[in-house]
Each structure stands twice: as structure tokens, then as C-alpha cells.
N, C-alpha and C positions, 0 to 999 in steps of 0.2 A: 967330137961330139958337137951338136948342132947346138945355136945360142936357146934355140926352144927347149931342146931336152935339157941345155944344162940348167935355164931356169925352173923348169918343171923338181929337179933333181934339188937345185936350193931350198926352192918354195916348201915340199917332201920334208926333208930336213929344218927348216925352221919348225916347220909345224912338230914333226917327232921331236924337235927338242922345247918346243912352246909344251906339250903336252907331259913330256917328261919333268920340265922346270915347273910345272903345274903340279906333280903328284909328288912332288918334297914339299919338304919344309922349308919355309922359310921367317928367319927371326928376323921380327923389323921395329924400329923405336920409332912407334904412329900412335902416340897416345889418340888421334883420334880415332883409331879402330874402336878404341876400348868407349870411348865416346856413343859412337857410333851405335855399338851391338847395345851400349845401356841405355839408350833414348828407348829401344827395339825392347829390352823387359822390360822396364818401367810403364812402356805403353801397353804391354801384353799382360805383365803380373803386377806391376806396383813395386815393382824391386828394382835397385839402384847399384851398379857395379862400380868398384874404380879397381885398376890393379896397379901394383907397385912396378912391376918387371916389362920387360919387354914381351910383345905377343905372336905367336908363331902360327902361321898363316900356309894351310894346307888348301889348294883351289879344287884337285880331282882326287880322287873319282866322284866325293861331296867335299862342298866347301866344310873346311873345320879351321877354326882357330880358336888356342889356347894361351889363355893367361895364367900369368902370376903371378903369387905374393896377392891373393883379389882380396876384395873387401865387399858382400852383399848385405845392402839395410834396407828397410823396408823406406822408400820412395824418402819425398823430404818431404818433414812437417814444418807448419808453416812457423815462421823466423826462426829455423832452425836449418844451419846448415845438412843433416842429414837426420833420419830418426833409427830406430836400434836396429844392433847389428844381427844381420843375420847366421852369415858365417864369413871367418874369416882364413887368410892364412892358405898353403896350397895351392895348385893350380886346379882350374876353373876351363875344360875343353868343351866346346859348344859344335856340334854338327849342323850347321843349315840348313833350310829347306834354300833349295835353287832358285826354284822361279818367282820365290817371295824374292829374294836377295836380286835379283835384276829389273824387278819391281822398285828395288829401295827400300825394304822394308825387312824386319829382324823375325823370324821364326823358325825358334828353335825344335830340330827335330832329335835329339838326343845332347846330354848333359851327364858329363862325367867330372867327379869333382873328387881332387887325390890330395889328404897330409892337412884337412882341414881341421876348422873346428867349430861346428856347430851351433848356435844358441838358442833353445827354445826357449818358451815364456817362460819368467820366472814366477809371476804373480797371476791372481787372477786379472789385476787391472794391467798386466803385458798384453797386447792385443798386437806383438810386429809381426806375427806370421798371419793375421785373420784377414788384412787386404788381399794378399795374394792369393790365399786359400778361397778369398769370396769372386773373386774374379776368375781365378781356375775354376770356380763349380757354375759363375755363371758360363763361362763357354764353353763348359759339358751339358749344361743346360741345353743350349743354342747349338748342340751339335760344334762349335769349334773348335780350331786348332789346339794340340797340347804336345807333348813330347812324347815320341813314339818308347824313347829307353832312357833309364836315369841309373848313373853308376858310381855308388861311394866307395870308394877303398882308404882305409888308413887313417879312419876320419872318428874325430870325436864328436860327441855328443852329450849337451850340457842341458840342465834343467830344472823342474822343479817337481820332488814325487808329491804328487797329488794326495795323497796318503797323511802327511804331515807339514807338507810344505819343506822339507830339507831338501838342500841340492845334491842333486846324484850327479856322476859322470858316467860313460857307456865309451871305452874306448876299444880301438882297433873295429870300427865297423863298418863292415861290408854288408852291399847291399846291392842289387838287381833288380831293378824294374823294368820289367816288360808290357807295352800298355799298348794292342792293339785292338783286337776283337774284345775281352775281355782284360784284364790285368791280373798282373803275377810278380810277386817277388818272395825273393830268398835271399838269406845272408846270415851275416853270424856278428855275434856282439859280446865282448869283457867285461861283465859288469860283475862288483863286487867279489873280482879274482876267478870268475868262472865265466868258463866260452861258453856259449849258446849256441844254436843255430835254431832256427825259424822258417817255417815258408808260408804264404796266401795266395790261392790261386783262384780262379773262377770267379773274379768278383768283378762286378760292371757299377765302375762308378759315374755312369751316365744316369742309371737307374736311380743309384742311392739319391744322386743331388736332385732329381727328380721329382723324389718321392718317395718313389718305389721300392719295392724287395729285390734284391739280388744273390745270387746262390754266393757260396764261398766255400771253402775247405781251407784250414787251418792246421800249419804243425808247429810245434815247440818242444826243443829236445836239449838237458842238460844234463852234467856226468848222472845227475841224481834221482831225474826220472824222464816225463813226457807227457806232453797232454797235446792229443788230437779231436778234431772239431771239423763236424761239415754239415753244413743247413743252408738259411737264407736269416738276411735280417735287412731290416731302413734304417733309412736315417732323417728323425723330425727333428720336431723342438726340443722334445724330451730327452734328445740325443742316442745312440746309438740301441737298437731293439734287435733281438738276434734269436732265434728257434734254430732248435735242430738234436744232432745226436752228439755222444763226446765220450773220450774216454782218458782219464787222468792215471798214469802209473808214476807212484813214486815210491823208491826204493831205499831212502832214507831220507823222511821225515824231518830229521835235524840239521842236515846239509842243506836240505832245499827252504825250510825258515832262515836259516843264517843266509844263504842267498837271496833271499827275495827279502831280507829285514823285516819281513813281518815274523807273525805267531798267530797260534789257535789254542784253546782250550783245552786242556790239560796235553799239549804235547810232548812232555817228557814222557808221556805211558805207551807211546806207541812210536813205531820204527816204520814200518810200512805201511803203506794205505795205496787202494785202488780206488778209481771210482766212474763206473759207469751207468747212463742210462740219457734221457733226453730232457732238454733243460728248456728254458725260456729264460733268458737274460734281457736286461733292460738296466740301463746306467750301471751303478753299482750294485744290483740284486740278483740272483741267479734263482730261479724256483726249478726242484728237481720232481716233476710227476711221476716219474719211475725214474727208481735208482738202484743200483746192486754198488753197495761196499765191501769192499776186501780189506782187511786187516789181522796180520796176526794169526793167519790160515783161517780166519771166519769169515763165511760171506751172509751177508747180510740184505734184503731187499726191503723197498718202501719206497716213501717219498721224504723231500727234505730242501730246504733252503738254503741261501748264505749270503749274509749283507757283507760286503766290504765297505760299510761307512768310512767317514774320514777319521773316526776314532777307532773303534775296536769292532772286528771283526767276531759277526755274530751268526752262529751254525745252528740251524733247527732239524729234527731228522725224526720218525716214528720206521722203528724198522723190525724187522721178523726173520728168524731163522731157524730152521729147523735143527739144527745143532751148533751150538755155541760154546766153545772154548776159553775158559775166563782164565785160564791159567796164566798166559805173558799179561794179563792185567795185573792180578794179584801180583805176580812176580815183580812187577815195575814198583807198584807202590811198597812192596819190602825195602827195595833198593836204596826208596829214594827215603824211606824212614830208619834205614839201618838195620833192620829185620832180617838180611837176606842171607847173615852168615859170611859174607863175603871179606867181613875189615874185623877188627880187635872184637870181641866179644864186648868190650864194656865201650865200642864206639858208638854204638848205637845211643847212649845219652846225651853228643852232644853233636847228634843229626838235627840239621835245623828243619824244625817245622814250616816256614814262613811258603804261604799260598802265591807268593809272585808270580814262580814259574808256571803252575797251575792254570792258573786265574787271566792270561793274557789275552784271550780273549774270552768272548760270551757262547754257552750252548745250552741249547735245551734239547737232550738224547732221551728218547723213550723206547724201550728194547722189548722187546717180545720171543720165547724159545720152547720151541716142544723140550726140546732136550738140551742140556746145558752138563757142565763140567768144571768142576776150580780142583783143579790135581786129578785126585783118583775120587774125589766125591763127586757121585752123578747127582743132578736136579732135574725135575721135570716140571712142565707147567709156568713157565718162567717170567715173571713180569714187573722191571724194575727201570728205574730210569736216574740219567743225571741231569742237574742246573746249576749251571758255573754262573758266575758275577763275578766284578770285579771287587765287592765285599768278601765271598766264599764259595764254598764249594755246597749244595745239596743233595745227596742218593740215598734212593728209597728204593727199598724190596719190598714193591706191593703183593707179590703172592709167591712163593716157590714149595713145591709141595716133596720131602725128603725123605727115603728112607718111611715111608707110612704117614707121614706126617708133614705138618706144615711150618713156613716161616715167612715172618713179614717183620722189618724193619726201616730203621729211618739213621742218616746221620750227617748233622748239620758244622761241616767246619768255616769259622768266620775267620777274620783278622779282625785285632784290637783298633777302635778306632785310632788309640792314640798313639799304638804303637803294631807296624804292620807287620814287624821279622815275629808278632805272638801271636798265636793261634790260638781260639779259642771251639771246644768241640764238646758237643751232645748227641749222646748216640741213646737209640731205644731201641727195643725189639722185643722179640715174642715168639716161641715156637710153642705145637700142638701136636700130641701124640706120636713123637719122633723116636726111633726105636733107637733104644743107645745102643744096641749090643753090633748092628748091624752098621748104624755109624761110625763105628770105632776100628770093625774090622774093615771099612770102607780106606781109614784113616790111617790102617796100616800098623791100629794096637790091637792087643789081647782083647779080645772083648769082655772084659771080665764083670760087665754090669750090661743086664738084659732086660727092656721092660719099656713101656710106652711112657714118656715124659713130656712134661712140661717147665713152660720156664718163662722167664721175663729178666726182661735187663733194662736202666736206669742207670746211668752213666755222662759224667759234664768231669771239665777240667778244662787247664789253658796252659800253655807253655811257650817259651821259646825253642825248646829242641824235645826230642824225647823223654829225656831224661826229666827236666821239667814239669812234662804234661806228666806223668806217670804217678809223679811225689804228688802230683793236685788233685790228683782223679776222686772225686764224690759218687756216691750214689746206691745201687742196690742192686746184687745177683740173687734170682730164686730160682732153685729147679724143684721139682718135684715129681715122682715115680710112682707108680701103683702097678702091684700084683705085678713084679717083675724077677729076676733071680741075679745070684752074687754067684760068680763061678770060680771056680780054684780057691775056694775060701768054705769052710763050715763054721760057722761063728760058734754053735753050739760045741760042735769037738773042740775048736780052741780054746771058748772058755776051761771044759773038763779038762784040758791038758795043761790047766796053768798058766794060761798066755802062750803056750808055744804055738808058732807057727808052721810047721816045719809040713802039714798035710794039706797041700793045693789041690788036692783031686778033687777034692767034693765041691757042694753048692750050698746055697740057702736059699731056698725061697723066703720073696717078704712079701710082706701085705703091703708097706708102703716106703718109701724115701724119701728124703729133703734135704736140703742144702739152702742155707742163704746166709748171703756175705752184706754186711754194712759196708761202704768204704767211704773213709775221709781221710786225705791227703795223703792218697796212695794207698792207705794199709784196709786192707781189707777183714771185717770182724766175722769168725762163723758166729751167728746170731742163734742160728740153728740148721742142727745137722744129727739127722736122726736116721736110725731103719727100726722097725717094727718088724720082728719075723718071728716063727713057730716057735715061743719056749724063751724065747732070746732076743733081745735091742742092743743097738746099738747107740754112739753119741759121739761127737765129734763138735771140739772146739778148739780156738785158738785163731791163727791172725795169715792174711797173702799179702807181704809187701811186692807191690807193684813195682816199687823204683830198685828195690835190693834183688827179684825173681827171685825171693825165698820165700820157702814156708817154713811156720813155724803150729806145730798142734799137735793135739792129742785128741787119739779115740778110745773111748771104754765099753766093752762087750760086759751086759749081767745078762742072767735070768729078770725074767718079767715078774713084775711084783705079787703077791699072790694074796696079800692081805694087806691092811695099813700097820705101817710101823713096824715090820718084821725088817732083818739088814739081809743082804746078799751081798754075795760074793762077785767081783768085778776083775776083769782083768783091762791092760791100761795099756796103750800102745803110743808111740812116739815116733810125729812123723818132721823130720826135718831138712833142712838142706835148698838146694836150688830147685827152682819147681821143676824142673825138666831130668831132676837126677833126683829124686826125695828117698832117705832113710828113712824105711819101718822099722823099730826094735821094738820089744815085747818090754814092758815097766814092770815095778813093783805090784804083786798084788794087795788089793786093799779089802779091808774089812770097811766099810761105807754103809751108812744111812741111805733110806732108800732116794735122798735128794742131792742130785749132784756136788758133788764138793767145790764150793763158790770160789775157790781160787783160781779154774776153769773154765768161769760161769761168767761171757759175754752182756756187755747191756743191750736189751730189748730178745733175747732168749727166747723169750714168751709173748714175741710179737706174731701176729698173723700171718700167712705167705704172703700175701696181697699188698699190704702194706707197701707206699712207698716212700717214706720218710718218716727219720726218729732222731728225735734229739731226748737224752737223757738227761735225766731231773738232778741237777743240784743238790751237790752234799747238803746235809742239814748241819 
């Protein structure tokens, strides 16, 4: 071989081995590399490297090199050897730009950072990420250089939730930034014992630092639901403004509070919730112009709000449905007061009442329903609403029209100022021409009492649990009936039989009915309880203890008087037991004056329907 070819054949081969020794690694102890590349961010971002380890230095096919054990804080303040850190710990791989680096000068075009640990602000007077961040937005401003990719693996994240100021951590988090035409990332993060994952795409933050609007699409997905998001929004003073569409599926309610450590207003009553429609967000505010809520198989449309202040999270909403299902409502509040059958019969007295859970955040729900439902009773006309505080609870039934008839009520549960596990409640209402007989078979009884009624109720107590509020309960039940009928019962036959009862087939028509209960400290007094019918009345007296579900009374069937001072014949019935199980047995008959026999005979008897409070006169 010729001395030309064989240099040509050296020359060949140094270069394929100069080109090859270029596209390894290579690990060198040059603390000034590390020197070097952090003059190059500090110039660029305001951020300061040092690493602990040796750094491995890749030349082709792009310059990379990788440190470790690094240490990033935001630049140095002054007589301060360094100011806070940014992150530490991990190795720290930087991609160059080529023809800056032959230049002499550090611009990084991708940044991967593996087994770190993060620090973001903890306070609001933390300001170590705001240099960097204002120097990134001015040379997106200025069209300049930024990093084409950014790659966290393995990486923690520290801080402080805005929310209360407590410090959260976010570990194992990956992340992807893609930042060329537009920017994109994706990744997934531990917080709280549960993985997420996330993605942002379509978003131009040349624009944003700008001024300007730029588009975005938004996901977030965790075991427990998802919320998708895509519009446009800026970014000013006021910080961060955002329009567009969304849609929130969460599949349990209690998971997804215990994850995010927040709460809302009365969330123990509901398990699922959907919520779509298009928003306007600005800071912490969201306003919804149309909205369709899902919960509980009802869906619901309107409009409606929601502050996330840094205290308590507060929901506004007016919404409409054409058929609404109250039944998983009802059901939740048995639960949570003992009601629902499910534990000991007598556990239910020491269910605690206390509005904590309730009450964790603020709502004001105003509800609207052609058709509505709580079981097998339908309602039409429907218009009621709730107002949570962190005082209590308010719901009102402004109008529901039932079975022929109407109903509207109100009922106020507070907490004791000085002691918050007692609740304290007032409840009122009122129905109008509501047919009992059709109510009742609605309700899944005999309908054995038919006839258009009225009623009012008057009702306050306080308690610690159940059982408590029940023994305290004050106030006043009145119903009253006209021109209605008694089925499976002839009062007339039973009188003539002696009290026997034994012939349900017939009826009685009556002219009229009434029922009213005193109650103090649970026990509730018949005050009066009458029927007026053809020939024959009726009477009914004695006591409902609240806290025992017993009753305790007596009804007596005469002939109607026909003269003053002539006696009749009565027969006497005795109704005992728990109220949901009551014994009738037929009593002694009596030879009686035509004035009830006062050992029977209730105080305030001969009080008005109307009436709502009696206090009885002092023995003499």
C-alpha cells in the first residue's frame, strides 16, 4: 500500500474513531463544566447550579451533559452566598444547542431531571421561582430562546396548598413537556395515596405572556372520576381568566373529597355527581351560564357558581327538571340520623345529630320540578330550595301541590353557639285540601280515612343525638277533615254491638275531623280529636311519646246528644303500643254524662284549631 493510501486510511479511521469517542459518554471530574453550563442559566434564567458528582459529557449526535447529586436556587442574593433552593438531589441532563456552544455561550435546548426534589413557594413572601419565571416570559415575549423539551421522572414535589397554607407533597412525578409550535404536557402524579394523570395541550404561551388568549384543552383522570376542559383563556394582573366548555364525571363523591382534602355542602347526601355545561373561570371563581347536573339518576339544568375562597368553598345554583327523584336524598338523611332500619332499633337515639359534616362548605340550591318523587309519593309543581352556613342548615318547600292538594314548608337546623356536637331545629308547615285516602294508598296503607284535609305543624327542640332532640321536641300538630268518609269501620254498628269490632266492611261518612297534638318534651297531648258523623261522634284522647314511639289513648264512640242533660250510651276503645304496631281492644262500656269523663280530658281540649301556643293555668 502506497504511504498516501495508507495515510488517507489512518486519517479515515481516526476520524471514525474521533466520531465514535464523540457519541459515548464520557465521565470527567471538571467541576468546571458545572461552572461553566451555570454562568450559561443564571445568565438565561436567574438560576444557579452546583453538582455534587462527577458530569458525563456526550458530544454527538447533540452535545449533552449530565450531572449529579445537583443543587438549583434561584441566582445569589446579595451577602448571601446563594438564595432558595430550587431543586435538589438527582441527576440534572441538559441537551445544547450547538452553534450557541461554539459561540461560548449555554442554551439549553431540552432538560431532563431524574430522583429529584422539588421546592416550590412556601409563602406568599417566597418569590424563588418568580426571577426565572419573569425572565422566561420576558423572552417569550421577545420571541427568544427557551427549551424545546422538559423531562421529570421520579421526582418530588413540595409546597404549599393555597387553600390553607399546609404543605402538601406530590411524589413519583412524571412529566412531559413538549414546547414547539404550540406546548403540551402529560404525566401522572401521587398525591394523597392516589395516581392521577393529566394532560395540556394547544396552549401558546407566547400569547399568554403577551396578553393575549390562547386556546388549550385540558384532562384529569383519577380512580374516582375526570374532568375535561377545552376553550381559551389570558393571562393579566388579575391572573389567570379562562372561557370555554367542561365536563366533570365523578363517581364517588367521598373518594374524590378525601383526595383533593377539601369538602362541599352537605356531601355525605350524595355519592355521584356529573357536571356539564360552559364556564367562565377567573382566579378562584367559576360562573356556570348553562349547566346540566347529574346526580343520583336526576339531571338537572340552569345556571350556577362556585368560589373556592381560601376559606370555605361556596356553591350557588337555580336549577329545573322535569322529573326529579328525591328518594337517594331522603334515604341518605335516615342513614345519617338512624331512621333507616339498618342498625339496632333503639340506635337510632344515640345517632348524633352534630351539622359538621353537613355544613363544610357554603350553598345556596334553588330547585324547580314539573314532576318530582320521594318513594312511591309523586309531587307535581315543585319548588324548594337549600341554604347551608357554617352556623346550619335552611330548606324550604315553597310550593308542592299533592294528591289534590297543596304543601309548603320551612325547616331551620342550627348548631348551639356554645356547644356545636347540639343541634338545635324548627321546623313549620302547612298543607291544603290534600286527599288522605289517596295519600295513603300512595304510601302503601289501607286507605281507611278519605276526605280533603288540612293541617299545620309548629315544631323546635335541640339535642345532641336523636334520642335527645325527640324527649325536647315542643310545639303543635293540627289536622282537620271535612265531608270525608272512615272505611272498614261503621261506628254506628259498633256502637249497637257493644264495642265489638269485628265488621270492617262498612263506612261512615262524617261531616268533619280533627286531630291536634300539644307537645312538650317529646310527649305529645291529643288536645282534640274528634269526628262528627250521621247519628254518632267520636273522641279521642291521650298522649305520643316521641322518645318511647309509643302510644298511649283512648277513643269513645256515643250517639249525638239529642237534648241537654239526657246520658248515652258510649262505648270506649284502647289504643296502645308502639306507634308503627298500635293495639285496638274494645273497653268497658260506660253509662256517662253527656260530658266527657275528665280523667281523659286533656289541657286546652277546647282550644281553637288555629291556635299556636298554650300554656295551662296554675292549680289554685
Amino acid at each position: 500500500m502506497s504511504p498516501r493510501r495508507t495515510l488517507s486510511a489512518l486519517g479515515l479511521g481516526c476520524v471514525a474513531a474521533g466520531l465514535i469517542a464523540a457519541c459515548l459518554p464520557w465521565t470527567v471530574e471538571a467541576p468546571g463544566v458545572a461552572r461553566f453550563v451555570g454562568r450559561g442559566l443564571e445568565e438565561s434564567w436567574g438560576v444557579s447550579l452546583s453538582a455534587g458528582g462527577p458530569a458525563e459529557i456526550v458530544l454527538l449526535p447533540l452535545p449533552r451533559i449530565t450531572f449529579s447529586d445537583v443543587r438549583l436556587w434561584a441566582g445569589k442574593d446579595e451577602g448571601k452566598t446563594s438564595g432558595a433552593v430550587l431543586a435538589e438531589g438527582g441527576r440534572l441532563a441538559l441537551q445544547l444547542d450547538t452553534a450557541a456552544l461554539l459561540t461560548g455561550r449555554v442554551s439549553v435546548e431540552s432538560l431532563s431531571l431524574d430522583g429529584a426534589e422539588i421546592h416550590l413557594p412556601e409563602g406568599d413572601d417566597d418569590t424563588r421561582w418568580s426571577g426565572a419565571a419573569a425572565r422566561l416570559a420576558g423572552g417569550l415575549a421577545q420571541n427568544g430562546a427557551h427549551p424545546r423539551r422538559l423531562v421529570l421522572t421520579r421526582t418530588t414535589v413540595t409546597g404549599r396548598d393555597p387553600r390553607d397554607g399546609s404543605r402538601q407533597t406530590a411524589r413519583d412525578v412524571e412529566l412531559t413537556v413538549a414546547w414547539r409550535a404550540s406546548l403540551a404536557l402529560s404525566g401522572a402524579l401521587t398525591w394523597n395515596g392516589t395516581r392521577a394523570r393529566f394532560a395540556l395541550s394547544e396552549l401558546q404561551p407566547r400569547a399568554l405572556f403577551a396578553g393575549q388568549t390562547s386556546p388549550f384543552s385540558a384532562n384529569l383522570a383519577w380512580p374516582a372520576g375526570s374532568l375535561a376542559a377545552e376553550g381559551s383563556g389570558s393571562l393579566g394582573e388579575d391572573g389567570l381568566k379562562a372561557t370555554g366548555n367542561g365536563a366533570l364525571r365523578i363517581r364517588s363523591l367521598a373518594q374524590t373529597l378525601a383526595w383533593t382534602g377539601g369538602d362541599i355542602a352537605l356531601a355525605p347526601l350524595a355519592e355521584d355527581l356529573a357536571v356539564d355545561g360552559t364556564f367562565e373561570a377567573a382566579s378562584r371563581e367559576i360562573q356556570f351560564p348553562r349547566v346540566k347536573v347529574t346526580t343520583g339518576g336526576n339531571v338537572l339544568e340552569g345556571a350556577g357558581s362556585a368560589d373556592f375562597g381560601p376559606g370555605r368553598t361556596a356553591v350557588q345554583a337555580t336549577l329545573a327538571a322535569d322529573s326529579l327523584n328525591l328518594s337517594p336524598l331522603l334515604a341518605g338523611l335516615l342513614r345519617l340520623t338512624g331512621f333507616d332500619g339498618s342498625a339496632d332499633p333503639q340506635a337510632w337515639r344515640a345517632q348524633s345529630l352534630a351539622l359538621a359534616p353537613l355544613t363544610s362548605g357554603d350553598l345556596d340550591l334553588r330547585i324547580s320540578a314539573s314532576n318530582a318523587r320521594i318513594g312511591p309519593l309523586p309531587i307535581t309543581d315543585l319548588a324548594c330550595g337549600v341554604m347551608v352556613r357554617e352556623s346550619g342548615i335552611e330548606a324550604s318547600l315553597g310550593r308542592a301541590a299533592l294528591r289534590g292538594g297543596t304543601a309548603k314548608g320551612r325547616i331551620v337546623l342550627v348548631s348551639d353557639e356554645d356547644d356545636r356536637a347540639t343541634t338545635r331545629v324548627k321546623a313549620q308547615g302547612q298543607v291544603e285540601d290534600i286527599d288522605l285516602g289517596a295519600l295513603m294508598d300512595d304510601l302503601g296503607t289501607t286507605p281507611w280515612v278519605q276526605g280533603a284535609t288540612r293541617g299545620s305543624l309548629v315544631l323546635e327542640g335541640s339535642g345532641r343525638d336523636a334520642g335527645s332532640l325527640a324527649a325536647s321536641v315542643t310545639g303543635r300538630l293540627a289536622l282537620r277533615s271535612e265531608d270525608g268518609v272512615i272505611t272498614g269501620l261503621d261506628l254506628a254498628d259498633t256502637l249497637q254491638r257493644s264495642g265489638a269490632t269485628a265488621r270492617h266492611n262498612a263506612r261512615t261518612p262524617y261531616e268533619h275531623a280533627a286531630l291536634s297534638l300539644l307537645f312538650s318534651d317529646g310527649v305529645g297531648e291529643v288536645v282534640e280529636g274528634s269526628v262528627a258523623a250521621r247519628g254518632v261522634t267520636a273522641s279521642l284522647s291521650g298522649r305520643l311519646d316521641l322518645a318511647r314511639r309509643r302510644v298511649e289513648a283512648r277513643a269513645e264512640v256515643a250517639p249525638r246528644s239529642v237534648g241537654q242533660g239526657t246520658t248515652r250510651t258510649a262505648a270506649s276503645f284502647a289504643l296502645t303500643g308502639p306507634w308503627d304496631a298500635v293495639r285496638v281492644g274494645p273497653a268497658i262500656m260506660a253509662r256517662a254524662a253527656e260530658t266527657t269523663d275528665d280523667r281523659f280530658r286533656r289541657p286546652g281540649a277546647d282550644l281553637p284549631l288555629g291556635i299556636r301556643a298554650y300554656a295551662p293555668a296554675s292549680a289554685q
